[in-house]
C-alpha positions, 0 to 999 in steps of 0.5 A: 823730212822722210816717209817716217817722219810725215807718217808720225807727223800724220798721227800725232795730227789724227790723235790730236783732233780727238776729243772726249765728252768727258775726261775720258782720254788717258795721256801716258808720256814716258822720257827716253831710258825711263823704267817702264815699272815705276810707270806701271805703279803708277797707273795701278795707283790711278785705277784706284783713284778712278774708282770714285769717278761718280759716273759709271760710264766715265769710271769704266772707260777710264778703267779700261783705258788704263789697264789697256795701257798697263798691259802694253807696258808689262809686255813692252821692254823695260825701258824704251830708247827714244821713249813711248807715247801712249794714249787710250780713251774712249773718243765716241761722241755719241752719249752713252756709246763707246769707242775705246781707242788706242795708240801707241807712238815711238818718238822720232826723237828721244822724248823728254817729258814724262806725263800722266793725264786724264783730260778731254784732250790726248796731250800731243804738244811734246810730239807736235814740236818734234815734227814742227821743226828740227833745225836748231838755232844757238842762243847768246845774251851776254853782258860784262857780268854774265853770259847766258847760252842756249838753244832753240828747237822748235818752240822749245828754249833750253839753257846750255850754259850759264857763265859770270865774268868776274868783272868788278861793276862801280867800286871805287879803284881804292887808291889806284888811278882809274886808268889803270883799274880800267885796264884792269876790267877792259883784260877781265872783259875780253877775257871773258868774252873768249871763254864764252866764244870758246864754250859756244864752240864746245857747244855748236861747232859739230851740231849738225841741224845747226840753221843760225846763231842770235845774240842779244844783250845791252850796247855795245857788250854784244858788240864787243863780243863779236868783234873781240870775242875771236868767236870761230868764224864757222859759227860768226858766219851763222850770226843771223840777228844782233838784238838789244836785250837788257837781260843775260839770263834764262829771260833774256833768251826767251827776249832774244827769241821774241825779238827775232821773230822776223828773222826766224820767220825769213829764214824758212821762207827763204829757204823756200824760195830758193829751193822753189826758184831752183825747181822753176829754172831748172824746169824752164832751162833744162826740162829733162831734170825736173817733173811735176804733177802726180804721175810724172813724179811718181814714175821717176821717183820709182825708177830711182831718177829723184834727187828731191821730191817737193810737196805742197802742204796742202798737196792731199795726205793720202798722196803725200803718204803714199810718194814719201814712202817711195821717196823713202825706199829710194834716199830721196830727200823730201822736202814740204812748201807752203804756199805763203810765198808767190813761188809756194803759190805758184808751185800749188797751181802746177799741182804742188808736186815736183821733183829734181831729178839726178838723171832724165827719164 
């Protein structure tokens, strides 16, 4: 995590909270590469429809919300890299005052969602995932029939690939002997289990925020698979869960995720821990290459000294802003704790601000 990526963290929370007393809050998403003109006819069509909102005050804020984001958008590119976000309305709570906000967010990631809604709320969760997680989990469910791959960033289960095997199920051998036809479906099977192995390694073996693999399927298929898959051993190395799922399709996912709920959890606060026990001994063994507490950190991190900042989560906003932006000018890697662990606890008694440092101060 960088400044930027806490500084949009940061909005998307203030957008967020607000909440209108009527449906007076405009939600304009638009997906990355999309043609920003199509956008704009449509939000013209919205005008007229706001025109028969029976309410004077809800009609005008609604109008002046629109043609606020309509003129951003005629003065903006065509199209927008990562996409834009936009959100206008009036968010007084006050009846019968105005106060006409607007915003407009570049995303951190390309957006992919395309949304046009007039509410009481701001619609942010397409925003909210891009800051809650980037890492990315693989995902296989498999049975001898078919084979179903994603992936899952953030809350967000995307399909990759779909695959069948061609493995015939109960037919009768029609006047071959069993033993052969067995054959016949066990060859059929593992070679289907090394077209999957192979797609998964197409899919996942360059992805760089790639933190672990789960598969699931019915016993002992799954089990099969990784044992006669000949799955890279990169990737079988990032197994991190085997779960029993009766399904091999795009539900059998979202069964798999649900399943390892536990194991997902672990392996944030996991990570955590080390990365705090390493912050405790260093501190302990060799004081000159760690600092803690607001001034101490701020000092090295301004003299080019940090390795890794670490910040509570519930370290204040205005200095978390204010020491990532340092961090981020200096290539800093940043890193946020909670303080759901003994050691996140004990990090936020020594004022939930430390530092590892690349050279003593």
């Amino acid at each position: 995590m960088d400044a930027k990526d806490i500084e949009f963290k940061e909005i998307v929370e203030k957008i967020s909270g607000f909440r209108g007393r009527h449906t007076e809050l405009v939600s304009v998403l638009i997906p990355a590469e999309y043609n920003v003109n199509a956008v704009v006819k449509q939000l013209e069509g919205e005008k007229s429809t706001a025109s028969n909102i029976k309410s004077r005050t809800t009609r005008n804020n609604v109008i002046e919300a629109l043609e606020k984001i309509i003129r951003e958008l005629r003065t903006g590119p065509q199209k927008y890299e990562k996409g834009i976000a936009i959100f206008c309305g009036n968010v007084s709570q006050v009846d019968g005052q105005t106060d006409i906000q607007f915003f407009a967010v570049t995303p951190i990631k390309p957006l992919n969602v395309r949304t046009y809604r007039c509410d009481q709320t701001f619609v942010t969760e397409p925003l909210k995932e891009m800051s809650e997680s980037r890492d990315i989990y693989g995902l296989l469910v498999i049975e001898r029939k078919e084979a179903t791959i994603g992936m899952l960033e953030g809350t967000r289960i995307k399909v990759l690939h779909k695959m069948t095997s061609g493995v015939p199920g109960k037919i009768r051998a029609g006047g071959q002997s069993s033993q052969r036809f067995a054959r016949i479906t066990e060859g059929l099977a593992k070679e289907f289990y090394r077209r999957v192995a192979e797609t998964m390694k197409s899919a996942f073996f360059e992805m760089p925020n790639l933190k672990g693999i789960l598969i699931g399927g019915p016993i002992p298929t799954k089990e099969e698979f990784i044992e006669e898959g000949e799955l890279v051993t990169a990737l079988k190395n990032k197994i991190m869960a085997v779960k029993d799922i009766g399904y091999a399709d795009e539900h059998g996912l979202q069964l798999l995720v649900e399943a390892a709920q536990e194991e997902l959890a672990q392996q944030d606060i996991i990570k955590e821990k080390k990365l705090l026990e390493r912050f405790f001994n260093t501190l302990g063994k060799n004081p000159d290459k760690a600092a803690y507490g607001y001034q101490n950190v701020k000092n090295a991190l301004e003299k080019g000294a940090v390795d890794t900042l670490i910040l509570s989560s519930k370290t204040q906003k205005v200095i978390m802003k204010e020491l990532s932006l340092i961090a981020g000018q200096m290539g800093t890697n940043i890193e946020i704790v909670s303080d759901e662990t003994g050691e996140g606890q004990q990090f936020l008694n020594l004022s939930g601000i430390g530092a590892l440092l690349r050279f003593a101060v």
